[in-house]
C-alpha positions as CSV (number, residue, x, y, z in Angstrom):
1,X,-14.0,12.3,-3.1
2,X,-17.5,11.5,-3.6
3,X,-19.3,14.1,-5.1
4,X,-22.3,13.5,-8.0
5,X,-20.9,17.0,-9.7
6,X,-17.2,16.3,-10.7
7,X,-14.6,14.8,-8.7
8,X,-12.8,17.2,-6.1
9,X,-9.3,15.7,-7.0
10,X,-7.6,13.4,-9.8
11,X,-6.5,10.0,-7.9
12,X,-3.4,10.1,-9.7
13,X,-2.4,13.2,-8.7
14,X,-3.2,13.2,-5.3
15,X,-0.7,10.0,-5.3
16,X,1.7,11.6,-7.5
17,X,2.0,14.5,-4.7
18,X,2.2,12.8,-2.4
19,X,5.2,10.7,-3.7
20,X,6.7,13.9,-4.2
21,X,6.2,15.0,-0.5
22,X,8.0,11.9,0.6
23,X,10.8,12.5,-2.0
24,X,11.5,16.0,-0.7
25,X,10.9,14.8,3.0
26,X,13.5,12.3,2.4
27,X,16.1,14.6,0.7
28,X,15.8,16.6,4.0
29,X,16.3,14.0,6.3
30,X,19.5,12.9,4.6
31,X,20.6,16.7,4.3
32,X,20.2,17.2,8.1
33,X,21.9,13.4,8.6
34,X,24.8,14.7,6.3
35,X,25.3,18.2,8.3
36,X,23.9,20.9,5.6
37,X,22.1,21.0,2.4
38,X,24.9,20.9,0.4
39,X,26.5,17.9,1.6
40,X,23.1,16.2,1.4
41,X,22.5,17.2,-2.3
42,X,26.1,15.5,-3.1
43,X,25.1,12.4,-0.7
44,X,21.8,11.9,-2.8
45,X,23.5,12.5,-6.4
46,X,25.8,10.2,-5.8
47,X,23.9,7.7,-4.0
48,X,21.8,8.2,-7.5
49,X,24.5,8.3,-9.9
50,X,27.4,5.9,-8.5
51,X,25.0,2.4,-7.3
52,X,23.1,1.6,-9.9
53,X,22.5,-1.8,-8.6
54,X,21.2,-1.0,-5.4
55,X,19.0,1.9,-7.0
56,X,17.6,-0.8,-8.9
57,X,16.6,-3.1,-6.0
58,X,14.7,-0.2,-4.5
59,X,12.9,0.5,-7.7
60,X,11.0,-2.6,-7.0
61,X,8.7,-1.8,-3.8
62,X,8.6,2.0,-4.4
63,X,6.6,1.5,-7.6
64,X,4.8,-1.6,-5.8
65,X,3.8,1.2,-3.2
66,X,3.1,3.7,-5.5
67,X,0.6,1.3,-7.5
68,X,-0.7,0.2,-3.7
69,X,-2.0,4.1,-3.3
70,X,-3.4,4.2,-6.8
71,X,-5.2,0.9,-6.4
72,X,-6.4,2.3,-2.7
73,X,-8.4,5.3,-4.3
74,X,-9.7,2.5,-6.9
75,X,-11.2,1.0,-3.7
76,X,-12.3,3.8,-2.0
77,X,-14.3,5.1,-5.1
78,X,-16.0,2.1,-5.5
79,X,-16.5,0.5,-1.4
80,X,-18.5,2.3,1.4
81,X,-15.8,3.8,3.9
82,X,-16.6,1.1,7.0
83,X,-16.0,-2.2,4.4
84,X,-13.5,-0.4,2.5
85,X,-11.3,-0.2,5.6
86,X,-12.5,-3.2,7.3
87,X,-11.5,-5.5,3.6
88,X,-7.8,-3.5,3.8
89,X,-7.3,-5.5,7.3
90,X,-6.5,-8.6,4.6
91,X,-3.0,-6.6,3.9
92,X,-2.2,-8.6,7.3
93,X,-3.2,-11.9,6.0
94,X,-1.7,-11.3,2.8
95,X,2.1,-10.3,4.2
96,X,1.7,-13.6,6.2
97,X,1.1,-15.7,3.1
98,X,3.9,-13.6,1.2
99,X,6.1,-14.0,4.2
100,X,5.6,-18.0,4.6
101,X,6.2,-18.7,1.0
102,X,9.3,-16.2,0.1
103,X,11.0,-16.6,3.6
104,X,9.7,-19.5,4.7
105,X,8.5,-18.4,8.0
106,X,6.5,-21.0,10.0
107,X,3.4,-19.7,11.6
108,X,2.4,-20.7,15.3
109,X,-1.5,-22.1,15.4
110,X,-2.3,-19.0,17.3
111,X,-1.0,-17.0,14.0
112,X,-3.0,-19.0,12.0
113,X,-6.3,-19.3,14.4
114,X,-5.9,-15.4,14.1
115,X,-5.2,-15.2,10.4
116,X,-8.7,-17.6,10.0
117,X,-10.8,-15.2,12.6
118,X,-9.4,-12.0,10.2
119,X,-10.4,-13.5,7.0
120,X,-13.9,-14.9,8.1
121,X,-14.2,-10.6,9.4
122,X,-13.3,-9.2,6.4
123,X,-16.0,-11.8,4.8
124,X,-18.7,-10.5,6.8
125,X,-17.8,-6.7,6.3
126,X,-18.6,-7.8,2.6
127,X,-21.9,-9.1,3.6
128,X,-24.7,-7.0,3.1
129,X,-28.0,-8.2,5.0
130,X,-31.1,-6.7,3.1
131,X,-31.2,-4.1,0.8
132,X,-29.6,-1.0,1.5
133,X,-29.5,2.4,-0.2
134,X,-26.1,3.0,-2.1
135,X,-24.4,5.5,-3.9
136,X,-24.2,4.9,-7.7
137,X,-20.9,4.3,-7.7
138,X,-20.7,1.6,-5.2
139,X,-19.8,-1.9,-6.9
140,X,-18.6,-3.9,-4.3
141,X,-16.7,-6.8,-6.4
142,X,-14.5,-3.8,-8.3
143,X,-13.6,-2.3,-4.9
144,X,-13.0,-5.4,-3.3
145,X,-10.8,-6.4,-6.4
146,X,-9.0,-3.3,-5.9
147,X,-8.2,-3.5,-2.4
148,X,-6.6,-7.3,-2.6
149,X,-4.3,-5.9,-5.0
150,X,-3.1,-3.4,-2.4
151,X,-2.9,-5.7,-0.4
152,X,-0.7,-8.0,-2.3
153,X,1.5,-5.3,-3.4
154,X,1.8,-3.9,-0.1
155,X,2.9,-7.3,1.2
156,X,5.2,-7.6,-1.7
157,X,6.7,-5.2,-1.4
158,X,6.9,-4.9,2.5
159,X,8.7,-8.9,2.5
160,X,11.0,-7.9,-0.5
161,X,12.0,-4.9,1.5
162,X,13.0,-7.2,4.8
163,X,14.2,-9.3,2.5
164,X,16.9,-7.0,1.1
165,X,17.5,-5.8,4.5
166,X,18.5,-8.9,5.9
C-alpha cells in the first residue's frame, strides 16, 4: 500500500470487504450445516431476529475485531514490514495479561520467563542502531501506538469470546 503517488486501496474498505467476505462465508457454512440455502436463510433470520441477547454479546468482539483490522493498516502505513510484524507478536503477551486479570488464570514461571524474553524482542525490533534511510511515512511511535491497540483489542476480544463460551 505504499506508493508516493496515491494510495492503491482505502484501509477502510479493504476491511469493510473483507468483513463482508466473512459474513457471506459464514451464511454458507450455516446453509450447508442446515441442509440447503433456504433453510439456512430461515436459520440466520431467526437466529437475527428471535435472540436479541445473544446477538448482542457477539456484537462486542466482532466490532473489537473489526477495529483490530483498521488499527492493523494504521500500523502497517506507518512501521517498516519486519518491525511491524515482529511488534504484533505482543498480541501474545497482551491475551496473557487480559487472560490473568478477567479469568484469573495463573501463569507457570516458564509462561512468564517466555512472556519477558517476547517483550524484551519486540523492544529490540523497535530499536534502530544508526541512521537508516526511511520512507516519509515511517513514524515509528504512531505505528507502534497502532499496533498495541490491536493488540489489546484482539486480546479483548479473543478472552471475552472464551469467556462467553465457557
Amino acid at each position: 500500500a505504499r506508493s508516493d503517488q496515491q494510495e492503491l486501496y482505502l484501509p477502510s474498505v479493504a476491511v469493510f470487504l473483507a468483513e463482508m467476505v466473512k459474513c457471506f462465508l459464514s451464511c454458507l457454512l450455516v446453509a450447508h450445516a442446515e441442509g440447503g440455502l433456504r433453510q439456512g436463510v430461515d436459520a440466520v433470520v431467526s437466529s437475527l431476529t428471535e435472540s436479541h441477547w445473544a446477538l448482542l454479546r457477539l456484537t462486542l468482539p466482532a466490532v473489537l475485531y473489526a477495529l483490530q483490522n483498521n488499527f492493523l493498516f494504521v500500523a502497517l502505513h506507518f512501521l517498516p514490514a519486519a518491525v511491524y510484524a515482529a511488534s504484533y507478536q505482543l498480541k501474545i503477551l497482551t491475551t496473557a495479561l487480559v487472560s490473568v486479570i478477567w479469568l484469573g488464570r495463573r501463569l507457570t514461571l516458564y509462561q512468564v520467563v517466555a512472556l519477558f524474553i517476547l517483550t524484551g524482542g519486540v523492544a529490540l525490533a523497535q530499536y534502530k542502531d544508526g541512521p537508516t534511510k526511511s520512507a516519509a511515512n515511517d513514524q515509528p511511535l504512531i505505528g507502534f501506538l497502532a499496533v498495541v491497540a490491536a493488540c489489546c483489542t484482539s486480546a479483548v476480544a479473543g478472552v471475552y469470546m472464551e469467556k462467553l463460551l465457557k
